[in-house]
C-alpha positions as a LaTeX table, in Angstrom:
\begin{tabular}{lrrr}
\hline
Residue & $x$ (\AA) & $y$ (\AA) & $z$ (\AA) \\
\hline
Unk1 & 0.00 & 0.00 & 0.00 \\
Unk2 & 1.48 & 3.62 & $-1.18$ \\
Unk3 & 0.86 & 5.72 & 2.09 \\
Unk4 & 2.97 & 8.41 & 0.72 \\
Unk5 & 0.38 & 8.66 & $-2.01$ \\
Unk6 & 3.36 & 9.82 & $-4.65$ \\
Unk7 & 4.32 & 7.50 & $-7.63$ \\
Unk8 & 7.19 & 5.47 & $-6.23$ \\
Unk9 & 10.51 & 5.18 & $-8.11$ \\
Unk10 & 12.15 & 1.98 & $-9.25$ \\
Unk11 & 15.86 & 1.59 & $-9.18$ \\
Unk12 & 16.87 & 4.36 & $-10.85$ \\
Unk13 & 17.32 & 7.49 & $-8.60$ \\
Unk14 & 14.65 & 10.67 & $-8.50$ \\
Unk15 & 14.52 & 13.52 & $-6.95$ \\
Unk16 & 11.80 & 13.64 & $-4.00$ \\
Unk17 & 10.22 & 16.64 & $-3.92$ \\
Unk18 & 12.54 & 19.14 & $-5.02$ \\
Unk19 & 10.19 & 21.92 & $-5.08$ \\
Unk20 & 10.73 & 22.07 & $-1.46$ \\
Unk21 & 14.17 & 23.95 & $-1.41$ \\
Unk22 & 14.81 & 27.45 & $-1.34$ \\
Unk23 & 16.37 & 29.51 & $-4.15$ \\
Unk24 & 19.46 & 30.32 & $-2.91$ \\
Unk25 & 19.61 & 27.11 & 0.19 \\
Unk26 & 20.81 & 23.81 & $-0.15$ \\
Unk27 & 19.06 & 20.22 & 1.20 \\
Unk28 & 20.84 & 17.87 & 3.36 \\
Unk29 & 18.87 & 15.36 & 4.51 \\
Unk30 & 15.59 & 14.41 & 4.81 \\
Unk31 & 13.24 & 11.17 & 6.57 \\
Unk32 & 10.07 & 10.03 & 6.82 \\
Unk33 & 8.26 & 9.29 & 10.08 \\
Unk34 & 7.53 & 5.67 & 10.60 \\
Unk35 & 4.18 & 6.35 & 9.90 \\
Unk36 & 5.18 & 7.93 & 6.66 \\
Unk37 & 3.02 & 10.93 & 7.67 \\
Unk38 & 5.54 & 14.04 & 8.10 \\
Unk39 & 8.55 & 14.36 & 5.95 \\
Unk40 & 11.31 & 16.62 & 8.19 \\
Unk41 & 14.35 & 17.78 & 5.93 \\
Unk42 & 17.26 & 20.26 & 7.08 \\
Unk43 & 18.60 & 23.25 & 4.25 \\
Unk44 & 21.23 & 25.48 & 4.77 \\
Unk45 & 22.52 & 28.32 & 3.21 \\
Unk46 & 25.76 & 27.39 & 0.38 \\
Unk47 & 28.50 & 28.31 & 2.97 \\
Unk48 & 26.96 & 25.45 & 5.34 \\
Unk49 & 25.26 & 28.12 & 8.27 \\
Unk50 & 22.18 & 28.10 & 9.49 \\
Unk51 & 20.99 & 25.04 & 9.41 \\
Unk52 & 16.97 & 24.94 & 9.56 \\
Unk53 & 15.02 & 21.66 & 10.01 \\
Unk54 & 11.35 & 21.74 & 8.28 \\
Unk55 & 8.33 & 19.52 & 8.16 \\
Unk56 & 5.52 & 18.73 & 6.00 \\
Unk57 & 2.47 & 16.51 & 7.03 \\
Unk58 & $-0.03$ & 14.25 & 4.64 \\
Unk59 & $-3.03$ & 15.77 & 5.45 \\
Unk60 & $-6.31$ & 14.88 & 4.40 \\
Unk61 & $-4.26$ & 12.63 & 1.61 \\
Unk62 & $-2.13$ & 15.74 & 0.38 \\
Unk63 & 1.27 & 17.45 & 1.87 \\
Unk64 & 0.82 & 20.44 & 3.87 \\
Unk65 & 3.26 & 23.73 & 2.86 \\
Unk66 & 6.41 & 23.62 & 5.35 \\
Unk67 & 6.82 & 24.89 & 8.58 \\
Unk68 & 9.69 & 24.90 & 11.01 \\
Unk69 & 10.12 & 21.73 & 13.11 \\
Unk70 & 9.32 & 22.04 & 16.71 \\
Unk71 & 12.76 & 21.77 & 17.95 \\
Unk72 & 14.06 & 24.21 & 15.58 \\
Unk73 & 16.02 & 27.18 & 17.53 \\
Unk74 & 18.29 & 30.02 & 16.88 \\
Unk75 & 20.99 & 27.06 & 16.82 \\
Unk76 & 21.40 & 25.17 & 13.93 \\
Unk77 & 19.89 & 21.41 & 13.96 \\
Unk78 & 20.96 & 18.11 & 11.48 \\
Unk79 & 20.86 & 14.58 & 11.47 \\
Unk80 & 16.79 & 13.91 & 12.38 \\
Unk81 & 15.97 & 10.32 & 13.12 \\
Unk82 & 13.26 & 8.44 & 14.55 \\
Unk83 & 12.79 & 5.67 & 17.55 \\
Unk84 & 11.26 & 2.85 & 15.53 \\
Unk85 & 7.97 & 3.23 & 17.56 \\
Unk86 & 7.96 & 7.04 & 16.41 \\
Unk87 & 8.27 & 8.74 & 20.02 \\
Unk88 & 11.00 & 9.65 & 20.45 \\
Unk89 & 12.71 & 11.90 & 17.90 \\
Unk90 & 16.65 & 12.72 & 17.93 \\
Unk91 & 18.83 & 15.10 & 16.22 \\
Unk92 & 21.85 & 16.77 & 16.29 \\
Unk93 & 22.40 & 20.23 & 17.33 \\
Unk94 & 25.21 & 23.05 & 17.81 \\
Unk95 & 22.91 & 24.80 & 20.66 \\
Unk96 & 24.71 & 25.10 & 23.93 \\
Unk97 & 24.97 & 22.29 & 26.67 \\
Unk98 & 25.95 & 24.62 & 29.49 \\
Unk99 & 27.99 & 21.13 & 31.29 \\
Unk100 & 31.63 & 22.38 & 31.98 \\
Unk101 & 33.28 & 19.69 & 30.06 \\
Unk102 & 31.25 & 19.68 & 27.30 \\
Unk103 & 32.25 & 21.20 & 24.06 \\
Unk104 & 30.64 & 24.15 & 22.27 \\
Unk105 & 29.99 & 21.98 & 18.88 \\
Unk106 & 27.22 & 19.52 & 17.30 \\
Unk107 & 26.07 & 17.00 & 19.78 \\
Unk108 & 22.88 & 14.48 & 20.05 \\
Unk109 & 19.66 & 15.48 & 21.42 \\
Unk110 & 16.37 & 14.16 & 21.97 \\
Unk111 & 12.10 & 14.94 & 22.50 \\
Unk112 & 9.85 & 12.79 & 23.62 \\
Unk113 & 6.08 & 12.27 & 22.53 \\
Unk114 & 4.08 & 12.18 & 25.59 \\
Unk115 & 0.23 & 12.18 & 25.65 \\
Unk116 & 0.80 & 13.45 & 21.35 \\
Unk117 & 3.13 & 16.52 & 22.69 \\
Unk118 & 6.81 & 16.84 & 21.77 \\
Unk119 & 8.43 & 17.36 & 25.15 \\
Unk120 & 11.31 & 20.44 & 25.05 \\
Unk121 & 14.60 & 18.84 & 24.08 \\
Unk122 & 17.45 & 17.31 & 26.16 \\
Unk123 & 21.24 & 16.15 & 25.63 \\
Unk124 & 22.09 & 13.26 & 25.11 \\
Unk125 & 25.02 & 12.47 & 27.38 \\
Unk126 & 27.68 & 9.93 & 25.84 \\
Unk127 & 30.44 & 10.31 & 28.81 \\
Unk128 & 33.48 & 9.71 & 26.33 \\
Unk129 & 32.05 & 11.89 & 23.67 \\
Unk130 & 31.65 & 15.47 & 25.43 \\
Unk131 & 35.24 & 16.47 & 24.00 \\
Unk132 & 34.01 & 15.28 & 20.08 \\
Unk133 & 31.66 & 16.78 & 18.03 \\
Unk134 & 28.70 & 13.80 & 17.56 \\
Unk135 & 25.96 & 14.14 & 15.13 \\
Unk136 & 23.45 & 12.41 & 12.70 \\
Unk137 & 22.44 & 9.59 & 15.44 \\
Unk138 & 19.98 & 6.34 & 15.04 \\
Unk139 & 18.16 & 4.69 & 17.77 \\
Unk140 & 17.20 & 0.48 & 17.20 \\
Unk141 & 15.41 & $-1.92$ & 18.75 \\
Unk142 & 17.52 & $-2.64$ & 21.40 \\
Unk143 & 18.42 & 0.85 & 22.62 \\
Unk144 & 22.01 & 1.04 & 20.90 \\
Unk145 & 22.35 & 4.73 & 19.35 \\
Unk146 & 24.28 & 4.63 & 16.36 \\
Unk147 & 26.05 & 8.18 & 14.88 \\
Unk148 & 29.44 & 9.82 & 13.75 \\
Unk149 & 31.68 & 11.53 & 15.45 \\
Unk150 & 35.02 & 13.07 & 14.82 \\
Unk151 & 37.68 & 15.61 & 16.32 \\
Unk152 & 36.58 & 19.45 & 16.59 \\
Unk153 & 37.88 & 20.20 & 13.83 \\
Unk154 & 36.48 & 17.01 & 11.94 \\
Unk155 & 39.18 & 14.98 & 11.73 \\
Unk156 & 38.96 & 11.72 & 12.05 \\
Unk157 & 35.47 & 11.30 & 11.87 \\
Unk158 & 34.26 & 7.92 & 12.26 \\
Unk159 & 30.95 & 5.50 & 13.11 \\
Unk160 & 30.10 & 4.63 & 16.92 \\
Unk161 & 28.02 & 2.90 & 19.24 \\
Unk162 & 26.39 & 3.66 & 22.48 \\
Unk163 & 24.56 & 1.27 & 24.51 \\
Unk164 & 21.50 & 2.08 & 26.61 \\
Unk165 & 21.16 & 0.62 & 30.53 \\
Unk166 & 18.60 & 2.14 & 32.52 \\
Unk167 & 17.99 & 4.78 & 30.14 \\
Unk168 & 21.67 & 6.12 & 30.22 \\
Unk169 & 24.38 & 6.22 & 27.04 \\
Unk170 & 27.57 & 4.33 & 28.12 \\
Unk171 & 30.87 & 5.10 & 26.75 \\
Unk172 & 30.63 & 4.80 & 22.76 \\
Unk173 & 32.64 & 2.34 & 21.18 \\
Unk174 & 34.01 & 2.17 & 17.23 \\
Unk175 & 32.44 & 0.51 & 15.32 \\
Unk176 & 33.92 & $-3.10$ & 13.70 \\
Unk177 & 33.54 & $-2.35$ & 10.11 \\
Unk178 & 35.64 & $-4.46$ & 7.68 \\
Unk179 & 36.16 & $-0.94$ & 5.12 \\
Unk180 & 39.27 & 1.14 & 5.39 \\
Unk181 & 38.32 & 4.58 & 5.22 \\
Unk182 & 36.54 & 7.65 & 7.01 \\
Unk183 & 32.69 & 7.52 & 7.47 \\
Unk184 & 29.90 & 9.84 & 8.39 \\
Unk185 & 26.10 & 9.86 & 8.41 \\
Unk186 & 25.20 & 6.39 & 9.45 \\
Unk187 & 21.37 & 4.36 & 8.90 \\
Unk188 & 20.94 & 1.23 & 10.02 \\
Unk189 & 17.97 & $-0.90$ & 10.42 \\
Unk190 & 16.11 & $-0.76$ & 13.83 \\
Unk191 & 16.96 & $-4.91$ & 14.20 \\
Unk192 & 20.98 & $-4.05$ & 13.40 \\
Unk193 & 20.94 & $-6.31$ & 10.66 \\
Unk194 & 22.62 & $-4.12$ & 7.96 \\
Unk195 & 23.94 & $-0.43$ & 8.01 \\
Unk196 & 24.74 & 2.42 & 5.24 \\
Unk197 & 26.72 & 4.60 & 5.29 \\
Unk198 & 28.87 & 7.38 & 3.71 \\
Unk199 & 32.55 & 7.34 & 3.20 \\
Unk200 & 34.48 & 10.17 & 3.08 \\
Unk201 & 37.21 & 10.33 & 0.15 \\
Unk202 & 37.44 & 12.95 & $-3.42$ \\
Unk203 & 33.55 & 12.62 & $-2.60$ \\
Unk204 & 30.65 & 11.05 & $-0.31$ \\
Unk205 & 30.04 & 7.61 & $-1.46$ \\
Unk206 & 27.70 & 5.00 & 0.10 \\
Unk207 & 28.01 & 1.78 & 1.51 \\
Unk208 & 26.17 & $-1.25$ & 3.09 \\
Unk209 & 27.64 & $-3.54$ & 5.56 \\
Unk210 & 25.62 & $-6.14$ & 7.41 \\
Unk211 & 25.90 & $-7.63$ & 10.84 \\
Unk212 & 27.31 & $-10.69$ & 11.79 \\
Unk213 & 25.65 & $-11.19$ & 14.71 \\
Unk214 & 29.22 & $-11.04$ & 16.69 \\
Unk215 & 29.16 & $-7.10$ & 16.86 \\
Unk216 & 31.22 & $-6.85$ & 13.61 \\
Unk217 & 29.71 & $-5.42$ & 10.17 \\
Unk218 & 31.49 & $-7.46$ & 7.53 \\
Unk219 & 30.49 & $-8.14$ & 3.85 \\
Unk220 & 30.48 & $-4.76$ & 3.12 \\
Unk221 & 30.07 & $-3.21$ & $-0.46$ \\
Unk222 & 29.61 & $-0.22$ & $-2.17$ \\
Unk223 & 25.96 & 0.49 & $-3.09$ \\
Unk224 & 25.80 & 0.63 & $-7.18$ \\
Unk225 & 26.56 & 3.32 & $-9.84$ \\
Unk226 & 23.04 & 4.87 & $-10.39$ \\
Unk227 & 23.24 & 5.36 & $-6.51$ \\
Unk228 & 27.02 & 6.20 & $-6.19$ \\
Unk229 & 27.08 & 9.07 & $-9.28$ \\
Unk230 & 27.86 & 12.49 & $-7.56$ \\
Unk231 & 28.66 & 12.88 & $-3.99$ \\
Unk232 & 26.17 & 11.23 & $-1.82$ \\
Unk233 & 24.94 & 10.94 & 2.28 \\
Unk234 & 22.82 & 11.21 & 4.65 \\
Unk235 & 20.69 & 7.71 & 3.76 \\
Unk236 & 17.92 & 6.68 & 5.20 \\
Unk237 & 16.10 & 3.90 & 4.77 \\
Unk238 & 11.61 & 3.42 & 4.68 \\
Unk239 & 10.52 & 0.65 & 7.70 \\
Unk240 & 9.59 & $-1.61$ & 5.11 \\
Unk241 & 13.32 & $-1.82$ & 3.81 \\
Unk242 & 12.50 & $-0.69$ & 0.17 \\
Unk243 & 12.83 & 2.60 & $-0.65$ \\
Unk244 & 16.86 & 4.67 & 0.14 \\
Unk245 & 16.55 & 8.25 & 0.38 \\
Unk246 & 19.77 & 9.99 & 0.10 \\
Unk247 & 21.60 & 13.14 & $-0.55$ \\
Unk248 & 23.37 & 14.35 & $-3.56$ \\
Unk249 & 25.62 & 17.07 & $-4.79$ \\
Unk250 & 25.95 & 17.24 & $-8.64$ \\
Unk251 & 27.46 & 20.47 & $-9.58$ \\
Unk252 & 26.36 & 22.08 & $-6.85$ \\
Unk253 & 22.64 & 21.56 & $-6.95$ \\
Unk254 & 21.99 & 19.60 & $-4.11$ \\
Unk255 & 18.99 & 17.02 & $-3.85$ \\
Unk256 & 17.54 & 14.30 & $-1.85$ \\
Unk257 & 16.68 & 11.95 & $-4.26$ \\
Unk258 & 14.96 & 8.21 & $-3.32$ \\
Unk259 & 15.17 & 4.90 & $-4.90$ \\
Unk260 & 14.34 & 1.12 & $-4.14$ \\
Unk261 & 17.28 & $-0.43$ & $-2.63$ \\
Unk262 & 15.56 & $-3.85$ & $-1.76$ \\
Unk263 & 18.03 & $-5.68$ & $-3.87$ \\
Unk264 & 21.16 & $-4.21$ & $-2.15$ \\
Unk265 & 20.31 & $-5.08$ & 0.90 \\
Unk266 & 20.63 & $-8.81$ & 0.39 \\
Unk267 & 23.80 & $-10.00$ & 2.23 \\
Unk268 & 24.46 & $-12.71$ & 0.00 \\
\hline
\end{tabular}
């Protein structure tokens, strides 16, 4: 059943609603809710500053016009995800922490739906990550939050892991993935089974690895050409494991563009 009531692509790569940028702004990334209900995207200006999130709703079977988020602020916010259950709603954002040992720079937050109200925002606090600048996190099944994170100055930006025990973040961990090279904007699937992903080289391309059930992501390969053409991030991937949205950059016109990926994410 098409809930998004849109024609659906194939596997060859089309923009998603491109009317929805700005003259003048650039898209980075954009999800659906579980639901498929609200679409939230986040556009910046070309020198990568203030960085809006946005939201449009199917509404009486059409798309509303956008409006800001609700956690949008005076800060600038990235990296939206959903829990799988859809209530609870994370992000990254460069808005200030006010914890001594924290450092002014993008770090994970999250809102709560209680009673169908967004609850204000709070940090997300990853003990060995206060020092790094953290962004573009996933929540699972189990708990485990999934994101990048590099040095201030984003070096050495990588994937981690946090575990979840009595609703604190332990220490992150790298993750084991069998591909030599830097990598941002993480997805993976809310039963850990595979994960995409962007590596960082000339430009942005993406990857799948899946999980060997021993903490390690191994058989990993490089999505295809039609997918991999000019710069891409930021995936994200529909609950039913079809349909990859992602972000490109061809000659500066940036896009989200989606696509069914159901035969790339077979392992074998």
């Amino acid at each position: 059943m098409n809930l998004l009531n849109l024609e659906l692509p194939g596997t060859v790569p089309v923009a998603f609603m491109p009317d929805l940028v700005p003259d003048g702004q650039i898209i980075h990334k954009g999800i659906l809710s579980p639901d498929m209900k609200e679409y939230y995207y986040t556009i910046s200006d070309p020198s990568f500053e203030n960085f809006d999130v946005y939201v449009i709703r199917k509404e009486n079977e059409q798309w509303t016009e956008p409006i800001t988020a609700f956690f949008n602020s005076e800060f600038d916010e990235h990296g939206i995800s959903f829990s799988p259950d859809g209530n609870t709603l994370y992000f990254s954002s460069t808005r200030p922490v006010y914890i001594v040992d924290v450092q002014p720079t993008w770090h994970i937050w999250k809102s709560d739906k209680v009673d169908g109200s967004w609850t204000d925002p709070v940090f997300v606090d990853i003990p060995n990550m206060r020092d790094k600048l953290v962004s573009h996190p996933v929540i699972t099944n189990s708990g485990t939050l999934y994101f990048h994170s590099s040095n201030l100055d984003y070096s050495d930006m990588d994937l981690y892991h946090s575990k979840q025990v009595d609703g604190k973040f332990r220490n992150a961990e790298k993750l084991s993935i069998s591909l030599n090279a830097d990598k941002c904007t993480p997805y993976v699937s809310p039963d850990e089974k595979f994960l995409v992903f962007a590596t960082i080289g000339e430009q942005l391309e993406l990857y799948v690895s899946f999980n060997d059930g021993q903490g390690n992501w191994t058989r990993t390969k490089r999505l295809n050409d039609r997918i991999n053409a000019s710069g891409q991030g930021n995936p994200y991937v529909t609950p039913d494991n079809q349909l990859l949205f992602f972000t490109t950059d061809q000659d500066g016109k940036w896009q989200v563009k989606w696509v069914n990926i159901g035969s790339e994410l077979n392992s074998d």
